[in-house]
C-alpha positions as CSV (number, residue, x, y, z in Angstrom):
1,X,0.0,0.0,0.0
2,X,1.2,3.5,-1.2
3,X,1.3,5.9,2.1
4,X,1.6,9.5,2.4
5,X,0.8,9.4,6.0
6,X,-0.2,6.3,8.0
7,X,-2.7,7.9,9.7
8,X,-4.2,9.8,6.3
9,X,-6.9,9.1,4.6
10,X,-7.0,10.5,0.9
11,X,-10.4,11.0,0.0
12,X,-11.2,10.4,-4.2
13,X,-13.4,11.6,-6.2
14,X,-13.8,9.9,-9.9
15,X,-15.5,11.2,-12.6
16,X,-15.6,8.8,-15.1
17,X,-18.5,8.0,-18.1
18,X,-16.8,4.6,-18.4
19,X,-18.0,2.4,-15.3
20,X,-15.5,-0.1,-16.1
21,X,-13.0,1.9,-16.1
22,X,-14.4,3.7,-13.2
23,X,-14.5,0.4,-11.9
24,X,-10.5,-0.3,-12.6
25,X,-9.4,2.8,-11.2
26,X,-11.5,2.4,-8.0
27,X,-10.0,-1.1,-7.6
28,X,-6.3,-0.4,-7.8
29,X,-6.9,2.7,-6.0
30,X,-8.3,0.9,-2.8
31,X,-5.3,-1.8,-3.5
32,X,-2.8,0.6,-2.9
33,X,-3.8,3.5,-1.0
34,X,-5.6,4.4,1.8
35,X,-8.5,6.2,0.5
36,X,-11.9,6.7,0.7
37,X,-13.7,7.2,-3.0
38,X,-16.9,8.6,-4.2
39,X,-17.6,7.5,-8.5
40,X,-19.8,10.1,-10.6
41,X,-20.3,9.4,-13.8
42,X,-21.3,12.6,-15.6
43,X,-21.8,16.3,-15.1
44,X,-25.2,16.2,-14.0
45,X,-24.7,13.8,-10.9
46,X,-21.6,16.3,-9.9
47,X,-22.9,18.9,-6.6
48,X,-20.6,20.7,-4.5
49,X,-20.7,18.8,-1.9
50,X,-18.6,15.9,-3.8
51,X,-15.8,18.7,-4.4
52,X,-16.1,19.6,-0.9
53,X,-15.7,16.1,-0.1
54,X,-12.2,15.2,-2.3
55,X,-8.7,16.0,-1.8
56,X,-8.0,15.3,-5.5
57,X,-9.8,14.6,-8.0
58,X,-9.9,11.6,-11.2
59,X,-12.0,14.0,-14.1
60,X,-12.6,12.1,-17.4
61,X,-11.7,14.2,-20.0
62,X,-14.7,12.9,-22.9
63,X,-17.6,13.2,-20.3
64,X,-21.2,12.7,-22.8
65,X,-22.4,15.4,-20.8
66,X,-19.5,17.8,-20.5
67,X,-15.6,17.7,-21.9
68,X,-13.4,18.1,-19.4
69,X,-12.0,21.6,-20.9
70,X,-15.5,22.8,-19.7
71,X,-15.9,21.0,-16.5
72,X,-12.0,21.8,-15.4
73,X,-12.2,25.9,-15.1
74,X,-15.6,25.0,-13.4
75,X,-14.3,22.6,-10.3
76,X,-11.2,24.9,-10.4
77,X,-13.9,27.9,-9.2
78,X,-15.0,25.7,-6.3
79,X,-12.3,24.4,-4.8
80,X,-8.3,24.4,-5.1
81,X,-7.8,20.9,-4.4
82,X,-5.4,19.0,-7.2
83,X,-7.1,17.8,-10.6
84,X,-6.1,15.0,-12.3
85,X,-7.2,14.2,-15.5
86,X,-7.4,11.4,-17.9
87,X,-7.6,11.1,-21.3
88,X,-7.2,8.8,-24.6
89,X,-5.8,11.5,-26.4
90,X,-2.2,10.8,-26.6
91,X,-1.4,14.4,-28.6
92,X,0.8,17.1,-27.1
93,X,-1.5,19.6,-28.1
94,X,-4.3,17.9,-25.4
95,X,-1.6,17.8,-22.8
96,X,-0.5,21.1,-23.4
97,X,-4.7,22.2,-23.0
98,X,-4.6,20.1,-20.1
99,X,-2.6,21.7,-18.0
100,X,-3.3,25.2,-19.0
101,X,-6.5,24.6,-18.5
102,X,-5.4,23.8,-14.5
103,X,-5.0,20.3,-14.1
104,X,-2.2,19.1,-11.8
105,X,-1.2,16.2,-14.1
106,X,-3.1,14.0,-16.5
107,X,-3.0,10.2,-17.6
108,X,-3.4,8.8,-20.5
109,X,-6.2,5.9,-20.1
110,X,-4.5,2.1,-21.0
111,X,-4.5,-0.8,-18.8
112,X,-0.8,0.1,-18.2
113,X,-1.3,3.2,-16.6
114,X,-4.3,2.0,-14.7
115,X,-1.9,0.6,-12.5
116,X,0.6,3.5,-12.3
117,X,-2.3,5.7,-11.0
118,X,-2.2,5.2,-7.5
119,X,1.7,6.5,-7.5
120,X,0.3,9.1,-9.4
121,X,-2.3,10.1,-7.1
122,X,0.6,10.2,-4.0
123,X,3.0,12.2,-5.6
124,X,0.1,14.8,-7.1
125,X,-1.3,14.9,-3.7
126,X,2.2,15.4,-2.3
127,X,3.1,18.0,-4.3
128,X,-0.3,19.7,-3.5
129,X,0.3,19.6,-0.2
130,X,4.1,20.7,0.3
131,X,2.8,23.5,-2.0
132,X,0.2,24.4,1.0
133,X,2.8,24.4,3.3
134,X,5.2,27.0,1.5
135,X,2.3,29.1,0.6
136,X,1.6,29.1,4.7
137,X,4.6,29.8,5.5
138,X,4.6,32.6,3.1
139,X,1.5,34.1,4.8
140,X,2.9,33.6,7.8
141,X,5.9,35.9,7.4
142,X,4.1,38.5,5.2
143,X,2.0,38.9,8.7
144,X,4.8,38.9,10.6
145,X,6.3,42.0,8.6
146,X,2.8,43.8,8.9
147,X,2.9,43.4,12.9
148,X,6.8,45.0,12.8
149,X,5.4,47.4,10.3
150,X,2.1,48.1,12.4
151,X,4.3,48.9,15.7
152,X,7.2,50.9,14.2
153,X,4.5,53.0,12.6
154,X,3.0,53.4,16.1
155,X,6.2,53.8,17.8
156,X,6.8,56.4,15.5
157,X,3.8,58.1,16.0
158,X,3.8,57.9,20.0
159,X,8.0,59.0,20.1
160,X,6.6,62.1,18.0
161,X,4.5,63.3,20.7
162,X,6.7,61.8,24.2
163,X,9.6,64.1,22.1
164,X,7.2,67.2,21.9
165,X,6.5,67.3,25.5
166,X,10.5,66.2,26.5
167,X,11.6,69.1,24.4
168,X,9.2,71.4,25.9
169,X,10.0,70.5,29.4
170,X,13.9,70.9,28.9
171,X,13.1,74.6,27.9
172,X,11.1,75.5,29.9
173,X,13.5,73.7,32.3
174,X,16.6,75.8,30.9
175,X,14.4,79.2,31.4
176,X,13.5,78.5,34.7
177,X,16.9,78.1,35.3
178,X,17.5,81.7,34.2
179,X,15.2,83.9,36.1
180,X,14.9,81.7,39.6
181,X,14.0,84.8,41.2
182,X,10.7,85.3,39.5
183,X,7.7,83.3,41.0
184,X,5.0,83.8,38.8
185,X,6.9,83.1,35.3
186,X,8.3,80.2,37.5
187,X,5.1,78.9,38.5
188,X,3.8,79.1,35.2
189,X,7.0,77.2,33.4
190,X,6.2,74.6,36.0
191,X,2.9,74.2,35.3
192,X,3.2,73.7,31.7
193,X,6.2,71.3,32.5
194,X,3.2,69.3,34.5
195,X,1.4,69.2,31.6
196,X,3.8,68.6,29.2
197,X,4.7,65.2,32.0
198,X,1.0,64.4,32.1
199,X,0.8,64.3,28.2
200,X,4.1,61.6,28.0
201,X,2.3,59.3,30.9
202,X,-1.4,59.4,28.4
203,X,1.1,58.6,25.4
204,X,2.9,55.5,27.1
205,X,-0.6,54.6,28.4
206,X,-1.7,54.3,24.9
207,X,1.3,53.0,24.0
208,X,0.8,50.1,26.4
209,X,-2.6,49.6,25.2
210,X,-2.4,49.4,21.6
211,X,1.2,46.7,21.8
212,X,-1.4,44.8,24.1
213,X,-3.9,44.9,22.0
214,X,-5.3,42.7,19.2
215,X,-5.4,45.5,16.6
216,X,-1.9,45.3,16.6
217,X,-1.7,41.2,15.9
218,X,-4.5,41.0,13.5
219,X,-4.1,44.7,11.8
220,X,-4.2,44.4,8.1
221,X,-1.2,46.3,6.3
222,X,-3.6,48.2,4.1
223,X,-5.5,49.4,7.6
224,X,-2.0,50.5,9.2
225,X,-2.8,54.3,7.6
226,X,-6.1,54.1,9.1
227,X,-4.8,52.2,12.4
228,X,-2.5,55.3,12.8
229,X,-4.9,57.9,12.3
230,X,-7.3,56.1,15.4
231,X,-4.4,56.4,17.5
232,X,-3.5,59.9,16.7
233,X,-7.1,61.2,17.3
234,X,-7.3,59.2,20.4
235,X,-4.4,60.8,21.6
236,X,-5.1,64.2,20.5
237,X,-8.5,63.8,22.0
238,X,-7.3,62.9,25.6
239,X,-4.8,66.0,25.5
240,X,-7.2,68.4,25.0
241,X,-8.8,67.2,28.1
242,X,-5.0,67.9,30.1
243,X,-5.1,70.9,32.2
């Protein structure tokens, strides 16, 4: 028995007009694999729910109903799953259209490769699958860089304001530095520099809240502008309301 995983069952679908071929490639399909297999034999018997059901499927390229040029771009709109499809046309030309047409393989019907289906099946499957995997992994990282994206923009945003105020307390540090012998100016440096220390505690607040926050691990690159703006008017809201 062909195994991709011990513990894996490949589900089949076959659509095939021939039932004894049907019949053939059912057989040495259960001989070899572990698999679980539904048979339809034209377009009409075909529903979603048999799509739904395979992980690749066996399409019979000379259906009465529909040739498999047709029927292909169709299942290819309903599910991603590998196709395979087989054919007694033996031309490039049909290959070629085959494959274009989004197929994952094809075979050409004969007793011979009857048998070699099964192997066929694995490594299409196979293939399929590792293909998942990279594509994953690809997603994966392209989220990662939108989450280091997402906070530098924040950070960015938040060290813009935290500088304002640290700037404006230094000053106003420096001047009361300068004229120590006048306490009303004094008072009033040191009650802006209050303010100015109030405003950095709301911004590392926010700060804290946003890194914490799920908007920052689910954020969408194309909502980072938008994630920016929200945090800008939050924080301009809240220090408006700093006396």
């Amino acid at each position: 028995m062909i195994e991709i995983d011990a513990n894996d069952q490949i589900r089949i679908l076959i659509i095939e007009h021939d039932e004894d071929h049907a019949f053939l490639e059912e057989d040495i399909l259960r001989e070899q694999l572990n698999c679980e297999i539904r048979v339809i034999y034209d377009r009409a018997s075909l529903r979603e729910d048999d799509l739904f059901f395979a992980d690749i499927v066996l399409l019979d390229n000379t259906l009465p109903d529909a040739p498999g040029d047709e029927l292909l771009p169709y299942i290819k709109t309903k599910t991603d799953v590998p196709v395979v499809v087989l054919t007694g046309d033996e031309q490039v030309e049909t290959a070629v259209h085959i494959l274009r047409g989004g197929a994952s393989d094809f075979v050409i019907k004969s007793p011979h490769n009857v048998a070699l289906l099964p192997r066929t099946v694995a490594r299409v499957l196979e293939e399929y699958r590792t293909q998942k995997i990279i594509e994953k992994e690809i997603k994966e990282k392209e989220e990662l860089n939108t989450k280091i994206e997402t906070l530098h923009q924040i950070l960015t945003t938040l060290a813009h304001y935290i500088n304002n105020s640290t700037s404006t307390i230094s000053g106003y540090a420096q001047l009361c530095e300068q004229d120590i012998f006048n306490p009303k100016r004094y008072e009033k440096l040191v009650y802006i520099s209050i303010k100015e220390t109030k405003k950095i505690t709301l911004v590392l607040k926010e700060l804290e809240k946003y890194v914490s926050s799920m908007d920052i691990r689910t954020t969408n690159y194309l909502n980072v502008p938008n994630a920016m703006f929200a945090i800008e008017d939050e924080i301009k809201r809240k220090m408006a309301l700093i006396n």
